[in-house]
C-alpha positions as CSV (number, residue, x, y, z in Angstrom):
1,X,-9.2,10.0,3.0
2,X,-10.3,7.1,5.1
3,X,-9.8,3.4,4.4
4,X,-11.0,0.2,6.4
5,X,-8.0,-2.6,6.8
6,X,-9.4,-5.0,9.1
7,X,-11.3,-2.8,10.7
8,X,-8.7,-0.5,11.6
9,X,-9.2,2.9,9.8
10,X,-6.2,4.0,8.1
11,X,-5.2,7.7,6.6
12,X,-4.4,7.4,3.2
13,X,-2.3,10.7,1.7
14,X,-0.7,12.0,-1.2
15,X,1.8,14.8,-0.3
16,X,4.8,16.0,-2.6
17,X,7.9,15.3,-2.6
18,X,9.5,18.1,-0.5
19,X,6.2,17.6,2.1
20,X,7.6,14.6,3.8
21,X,11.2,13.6,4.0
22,X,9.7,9.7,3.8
23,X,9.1,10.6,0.2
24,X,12.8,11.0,-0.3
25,X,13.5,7.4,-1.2
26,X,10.0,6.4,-2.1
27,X,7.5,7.0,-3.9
28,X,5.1,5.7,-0.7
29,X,5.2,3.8,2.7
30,X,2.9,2.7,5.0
31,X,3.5,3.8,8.4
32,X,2.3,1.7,11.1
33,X,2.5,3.3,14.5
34,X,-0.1,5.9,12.8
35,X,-1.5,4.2,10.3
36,X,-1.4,6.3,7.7
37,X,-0.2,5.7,4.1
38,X,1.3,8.6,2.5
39,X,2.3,8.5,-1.4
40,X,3.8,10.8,-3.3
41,X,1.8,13.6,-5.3
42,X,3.7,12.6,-8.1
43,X,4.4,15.7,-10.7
44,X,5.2,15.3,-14.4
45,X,8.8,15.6,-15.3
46,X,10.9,14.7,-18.2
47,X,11.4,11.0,-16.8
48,X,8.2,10.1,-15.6
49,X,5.4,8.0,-16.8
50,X,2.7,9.7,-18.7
51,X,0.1,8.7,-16.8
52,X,0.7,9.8,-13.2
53,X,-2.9,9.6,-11.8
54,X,-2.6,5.6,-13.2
55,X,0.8,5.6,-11.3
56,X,-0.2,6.8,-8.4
57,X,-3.3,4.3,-7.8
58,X,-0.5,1.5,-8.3
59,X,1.1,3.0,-5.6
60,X,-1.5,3.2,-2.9
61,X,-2.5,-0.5,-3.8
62,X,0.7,-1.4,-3.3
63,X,1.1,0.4,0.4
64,X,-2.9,-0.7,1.3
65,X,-1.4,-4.4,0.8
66,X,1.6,-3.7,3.4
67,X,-1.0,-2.3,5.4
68,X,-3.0,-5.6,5.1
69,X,-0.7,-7.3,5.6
70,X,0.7,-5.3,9.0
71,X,-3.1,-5.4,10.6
72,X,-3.1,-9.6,9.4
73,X,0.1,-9.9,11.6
74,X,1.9,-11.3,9.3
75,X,4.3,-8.1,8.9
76,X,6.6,-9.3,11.4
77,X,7.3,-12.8,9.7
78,X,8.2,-11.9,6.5
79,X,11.6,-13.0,6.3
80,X,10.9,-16.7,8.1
81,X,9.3,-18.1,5.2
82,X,11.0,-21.3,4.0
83,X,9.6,-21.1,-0.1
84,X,9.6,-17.4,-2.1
85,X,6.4,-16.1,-0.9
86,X,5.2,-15.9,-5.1
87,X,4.7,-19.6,-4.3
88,X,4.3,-20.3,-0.8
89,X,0.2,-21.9,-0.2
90,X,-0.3,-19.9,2.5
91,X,0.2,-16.5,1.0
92,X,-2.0,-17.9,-1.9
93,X,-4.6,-18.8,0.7
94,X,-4.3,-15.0,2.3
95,X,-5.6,-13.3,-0.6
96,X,-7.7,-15.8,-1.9
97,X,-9.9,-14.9,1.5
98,X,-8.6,-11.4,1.6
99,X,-8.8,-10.0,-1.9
100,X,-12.6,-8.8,-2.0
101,X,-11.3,-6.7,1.1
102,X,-8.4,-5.5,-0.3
103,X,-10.1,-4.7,-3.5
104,X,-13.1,-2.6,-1.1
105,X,-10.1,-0.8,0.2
106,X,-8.2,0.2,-2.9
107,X,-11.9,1.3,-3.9
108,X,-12.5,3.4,-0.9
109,X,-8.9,5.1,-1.4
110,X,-9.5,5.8,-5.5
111,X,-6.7,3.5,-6.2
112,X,-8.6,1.7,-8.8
């Protein structure tokens, strides 16, 4: 499917485990040279939540707010910040002004 970050489409995936070796160590990523979000088709097993389609929204929320935060620019200065980012005003600010977006996206992707 396709979701609108800041007006740059993105691919949003699920594939299994043994589709995509990025899947290996994660159970998604956000890939920004193609924008495209992949997460994993997750499949019960004796370890894993009961709820896997609940999981699995969780997931591409969490990789459509990497993406925000790739096509917002501030990817790139993650690790400059002088306070933990929980706290820091400006990352406050971001989605304050950013969460009715984020929340269109996660909507558009079935991630609610």
């Amino acid at each position: 499917m396709k979701v609108n970050i800041l007006g740059s489409e993105w691919e949003v995936v699920r594939l299994k485990q043994d589709e995509d070796p990025g899947l290996k160590h994660a159970d998604g990523y956000a890939d920004f040279t193609t924008r495209r979000i992949v997460v994993i088709k997750a499949e019960p097993t004796d370890d894993s939540v009961e709820d896997l389609e609940a999981y699995m929204r969780k997931v591409t929320r969490h990789e459509i707010v990497h993406a925000f935060f790739f096509e917002s620019g501030l990817h790139g200065n993650s690790l400059h910040c002088e306070e933990p980012w929980a706290t820091n005003e400006e990352m406050v600010d971001w989605f304050a002004f950013q969460g009715e977006k984020i929340y269109k996206a996660w909507g558009e992707a079935n991630a609610l």
